[in-house]
C-alpha positions as CSV (number, residue, x, y, z in Angstrom):
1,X,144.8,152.3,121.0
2,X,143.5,152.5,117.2
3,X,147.1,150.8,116.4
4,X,147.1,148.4,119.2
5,X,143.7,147.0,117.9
6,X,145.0,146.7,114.4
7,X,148.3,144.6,114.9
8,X,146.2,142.7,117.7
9,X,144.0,141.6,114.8
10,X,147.3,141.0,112.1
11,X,148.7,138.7,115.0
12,X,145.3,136.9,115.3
13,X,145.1,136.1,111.3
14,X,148.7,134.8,111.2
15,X,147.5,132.1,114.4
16,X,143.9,131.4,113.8
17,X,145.4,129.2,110.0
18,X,148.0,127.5,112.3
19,X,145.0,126.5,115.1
20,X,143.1,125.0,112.5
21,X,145.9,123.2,110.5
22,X,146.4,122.3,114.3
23,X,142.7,120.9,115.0
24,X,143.2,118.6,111.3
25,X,146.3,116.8,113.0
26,X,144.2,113.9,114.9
27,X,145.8,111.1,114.7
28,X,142.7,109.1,113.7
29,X,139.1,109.6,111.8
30,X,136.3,107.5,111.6
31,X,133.5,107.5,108.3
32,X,130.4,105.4,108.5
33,X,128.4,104.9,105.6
34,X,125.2,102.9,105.0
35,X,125.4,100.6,102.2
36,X,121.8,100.3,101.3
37,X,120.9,103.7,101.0
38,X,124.6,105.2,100.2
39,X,124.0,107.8,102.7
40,X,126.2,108.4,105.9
41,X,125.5,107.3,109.2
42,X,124.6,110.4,111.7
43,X,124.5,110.1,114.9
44,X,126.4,106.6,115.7
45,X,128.3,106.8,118.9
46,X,132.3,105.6,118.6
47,X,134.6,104.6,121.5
48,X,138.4,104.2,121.1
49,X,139.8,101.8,123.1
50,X,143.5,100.9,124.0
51,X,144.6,97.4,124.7
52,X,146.2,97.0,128.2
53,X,146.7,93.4,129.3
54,X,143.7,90.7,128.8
55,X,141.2,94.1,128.7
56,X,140.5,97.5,127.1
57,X,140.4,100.7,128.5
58,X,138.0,103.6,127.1
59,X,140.0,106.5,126.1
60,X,137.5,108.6,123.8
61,X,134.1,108.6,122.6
62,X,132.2,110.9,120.3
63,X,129.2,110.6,117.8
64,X,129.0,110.9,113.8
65,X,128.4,114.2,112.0
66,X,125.9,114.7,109.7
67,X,128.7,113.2,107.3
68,X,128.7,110.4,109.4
69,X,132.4,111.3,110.5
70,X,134.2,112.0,113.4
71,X,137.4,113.6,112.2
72,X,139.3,113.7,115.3
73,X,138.7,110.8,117.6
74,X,141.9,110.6,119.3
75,X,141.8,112.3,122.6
76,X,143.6,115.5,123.7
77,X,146.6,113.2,124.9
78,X,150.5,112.0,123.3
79,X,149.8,109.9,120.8
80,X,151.3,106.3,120.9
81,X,151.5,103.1,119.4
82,X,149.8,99.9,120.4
83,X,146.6,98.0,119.8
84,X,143.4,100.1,119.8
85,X,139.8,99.3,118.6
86,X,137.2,101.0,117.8
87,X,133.4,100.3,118.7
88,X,130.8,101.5,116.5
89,X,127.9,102.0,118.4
90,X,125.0,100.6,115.8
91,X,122.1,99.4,117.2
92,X,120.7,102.4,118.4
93,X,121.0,103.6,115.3
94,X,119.4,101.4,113.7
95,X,116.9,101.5,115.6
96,X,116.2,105.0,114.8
97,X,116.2,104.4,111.3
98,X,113.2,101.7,112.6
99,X,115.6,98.7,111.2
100,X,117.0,96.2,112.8
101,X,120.3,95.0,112.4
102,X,122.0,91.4,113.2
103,X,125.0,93.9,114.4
104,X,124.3,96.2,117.6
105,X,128.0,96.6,118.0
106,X,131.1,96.4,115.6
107,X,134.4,96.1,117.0
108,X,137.7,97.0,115.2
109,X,140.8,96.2,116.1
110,X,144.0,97.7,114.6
111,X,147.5,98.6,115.6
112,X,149.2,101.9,115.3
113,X,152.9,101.6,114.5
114,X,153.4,105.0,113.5
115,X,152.4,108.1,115.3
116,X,153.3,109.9,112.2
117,X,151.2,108.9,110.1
118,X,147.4,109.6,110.0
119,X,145.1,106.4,110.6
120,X,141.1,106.3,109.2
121,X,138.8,103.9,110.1
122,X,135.9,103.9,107.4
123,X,133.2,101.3,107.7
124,X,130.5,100.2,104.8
125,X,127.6,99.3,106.7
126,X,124.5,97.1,106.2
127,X,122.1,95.7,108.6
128,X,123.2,92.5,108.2
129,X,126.6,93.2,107.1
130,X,129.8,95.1,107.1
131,X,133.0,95.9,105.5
132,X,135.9,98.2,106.2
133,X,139.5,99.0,106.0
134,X,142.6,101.3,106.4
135,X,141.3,104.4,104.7
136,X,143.4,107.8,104.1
């Protein structure tokens, strides 16, 4: 029994690296930081959408860490090229910080050409403006 226990817990080491390099393989990521203060963005809900026809459809949401990331916003489906956005959720948020903001909603749009490839979407926001780009 004694011996069983011990390569059951050998075999576990070897596979709990490989479920966590496993976990950091989302094909996209999302960073929200607050240009005034420099501080990230808690809290802020994020939907991915894909582009199907004239519409969207919803195929994820989760909210900012304490970082103000999500690092794995792609749901647990086969990734695939196309046109997606995403929709940060700021209003609320600002409204939380008790400030509003010209902004309640900021939609990106961006298209994935490459499933092999990792795709960030960081965004540099202000409560009248924003930035943002194709991070790493």
């Amino acid at each position: 029994m004694k011996k069983y226990l011990i390569a059951a817990a050998l075999a576990a080491s070897f596979c709990v690296p490989s479920m966590v390099m496993a976990a950091g393989k989302n094909l996209l990521s999302v960073h929200i930081l607050d240009q005034q203060t420099g501080k990230p963005a808690p809290g802020v809900v994020v939907t991915l959408e894909q582009k199907q026809g004239e519409g969207w459809k919803k195929l994820n949401s989760a909210k900012t860490d304490n970082d103000g990331r999500i690092k794995g916003l792609w749901p647990e489906q086969p990734e695939t090229t196309g046109d997606f956005r995403v929709v940060f959720k700021t209003g609320d948020w600002f409204a939380s910080q008790n400030v509003g903001t010209f902004f309640p909603e900021i939609p990106v749009e961006f298209h994935i050409s490459n499933t092999d490839e990792h795709y960030h979407v960081p965004l540099l926001l202000s409560q009248y403006g924003y930035s943002t780009y194709r991070g790493s």
